[in-house]
C-alpha positions as CSV (number, residue, x, y, z in Angstrom):
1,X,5.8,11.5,-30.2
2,X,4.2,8.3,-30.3
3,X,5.3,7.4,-26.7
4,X,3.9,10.7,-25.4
5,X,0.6,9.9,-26.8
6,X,0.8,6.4,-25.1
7,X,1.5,7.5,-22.2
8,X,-1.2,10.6,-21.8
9,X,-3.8,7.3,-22.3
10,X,-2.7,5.2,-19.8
11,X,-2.0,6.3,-16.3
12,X,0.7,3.9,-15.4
13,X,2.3,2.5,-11.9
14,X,6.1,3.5,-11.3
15,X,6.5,2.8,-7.6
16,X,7.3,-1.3,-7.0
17,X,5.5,-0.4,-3.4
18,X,2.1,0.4,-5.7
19,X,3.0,-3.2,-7.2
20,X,3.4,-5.4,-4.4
21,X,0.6,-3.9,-2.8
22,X,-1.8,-4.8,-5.7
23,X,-0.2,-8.2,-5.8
24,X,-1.0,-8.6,-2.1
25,X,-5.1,-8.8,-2.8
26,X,-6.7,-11.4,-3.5
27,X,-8.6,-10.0,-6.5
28,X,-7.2,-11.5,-9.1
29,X,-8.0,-13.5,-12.8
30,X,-5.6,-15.6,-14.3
31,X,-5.9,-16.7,-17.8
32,X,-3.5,-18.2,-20.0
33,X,-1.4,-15.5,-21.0
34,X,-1.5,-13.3,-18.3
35,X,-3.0,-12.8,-14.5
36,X,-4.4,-9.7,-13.6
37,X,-4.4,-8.2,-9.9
38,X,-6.9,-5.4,-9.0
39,X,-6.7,-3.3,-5.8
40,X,-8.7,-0.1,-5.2
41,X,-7.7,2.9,-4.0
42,X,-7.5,4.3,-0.6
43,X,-9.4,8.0,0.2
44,X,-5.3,9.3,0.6
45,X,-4.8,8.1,-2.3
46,X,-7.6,9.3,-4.3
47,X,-6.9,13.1,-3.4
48,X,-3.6,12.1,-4.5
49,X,-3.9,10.1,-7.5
50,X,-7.6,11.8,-8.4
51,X,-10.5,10.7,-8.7
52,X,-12.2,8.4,-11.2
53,X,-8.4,7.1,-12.1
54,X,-7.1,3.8,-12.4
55,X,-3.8,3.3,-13.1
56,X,-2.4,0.4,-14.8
57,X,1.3,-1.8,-14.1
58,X,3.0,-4.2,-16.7
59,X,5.2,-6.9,-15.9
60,X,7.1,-9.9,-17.3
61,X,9.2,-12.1,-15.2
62,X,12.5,-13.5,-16.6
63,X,10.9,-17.0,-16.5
64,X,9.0,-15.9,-19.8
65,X,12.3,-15.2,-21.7
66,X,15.5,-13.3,-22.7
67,X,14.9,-9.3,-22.6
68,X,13.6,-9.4,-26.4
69,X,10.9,-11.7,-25.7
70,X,10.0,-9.9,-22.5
71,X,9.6,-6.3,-24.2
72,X,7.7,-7.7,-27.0
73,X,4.9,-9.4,-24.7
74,X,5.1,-5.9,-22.5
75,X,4.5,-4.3,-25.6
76,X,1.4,-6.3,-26.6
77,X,-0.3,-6.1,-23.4
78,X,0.5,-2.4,-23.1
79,X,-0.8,-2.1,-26.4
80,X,-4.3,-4.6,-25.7
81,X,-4.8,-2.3,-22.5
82,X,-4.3,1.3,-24.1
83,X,-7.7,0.0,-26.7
84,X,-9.9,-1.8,-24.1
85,X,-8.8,0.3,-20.7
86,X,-11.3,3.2,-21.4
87,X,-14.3,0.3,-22.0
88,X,-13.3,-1.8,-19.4
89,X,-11.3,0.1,-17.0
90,X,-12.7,0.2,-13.4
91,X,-12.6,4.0,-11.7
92,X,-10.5,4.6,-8.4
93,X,-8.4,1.2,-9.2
94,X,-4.8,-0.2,-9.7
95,X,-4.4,-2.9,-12.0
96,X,-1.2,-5.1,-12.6
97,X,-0.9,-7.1,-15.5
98,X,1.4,-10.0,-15.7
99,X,2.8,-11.4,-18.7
100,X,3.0,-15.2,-18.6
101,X,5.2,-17.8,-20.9
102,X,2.0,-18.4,-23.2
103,X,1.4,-15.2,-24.4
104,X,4.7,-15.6,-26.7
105,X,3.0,-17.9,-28.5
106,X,-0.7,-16.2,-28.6
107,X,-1.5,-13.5,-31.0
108,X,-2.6,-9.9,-30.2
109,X,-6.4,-11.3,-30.8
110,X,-6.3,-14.0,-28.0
111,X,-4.3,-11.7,-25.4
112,X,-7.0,-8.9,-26.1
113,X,-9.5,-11.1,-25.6
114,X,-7.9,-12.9,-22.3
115,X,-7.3,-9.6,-20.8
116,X,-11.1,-8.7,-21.5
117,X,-12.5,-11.6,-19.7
118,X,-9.9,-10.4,-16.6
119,X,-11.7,-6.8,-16.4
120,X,-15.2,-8.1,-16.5
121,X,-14.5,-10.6,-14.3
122,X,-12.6,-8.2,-12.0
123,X,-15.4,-5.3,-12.2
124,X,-17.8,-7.6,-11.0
125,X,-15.9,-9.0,-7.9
């Protein structure tokens, strides 16, 4: 049950086309622990998607570690997004997270924080 609740608060991207595509702007904010890519919808994809969404796209390269490592920094920054996405979350936008090799050794505090900065800093690009 607890993954259906997860998933009814974050809108997520499935489609690796709705990744590269976010990865191919140029907004972006790295920080320590992750980089975060922002890309805004077109008007198709708004009558698609709907309107006043943003959707939201983990990933963690193999660079930052085996499979166990990997899941557990998805799971934090799934976890940091799910409480400061309806705050900070900006309308009619996909946004890619990135796990990097230093949020293994940050705690939740610090990668909650880092991705804050990101979506100020984003919403006012």
């Amino acid at each position: 049950m607890a993954r259906k609740n997860e998933n009814q608060l974050l809108n997520t991207i499935k489609k690796r086309a709705d990744f590269l595509k976010a990865s191919k702007t140029r907004c972006k904010y790295v920080a320590p622990s992750l980089i975060v890519q922002s890309r805004e919808h077109t008007s198709d994809e708004i009558k698609i998607i709907g309107s006043l969404s943003s959707r939201v796209g983990f990933t963690v390269s193999k660079k930052v570690g085996n499979s166990v490592v990997r899941n557990r920094v998805k799971r934090r920054l799934r976890a940091a997004a799910r409480s400061l996405m309806p705050k900070y979350s900006m309308p009619n936008h996909d946004i890619v997270i990135i796990g990097r090799k230093k949020a293994v050794e940050k705690t939740f505090t610090e990668i909650s924080i880092d991705l804050k900065k990101a979506l100020l800093n984003l919403s006012h690009q």
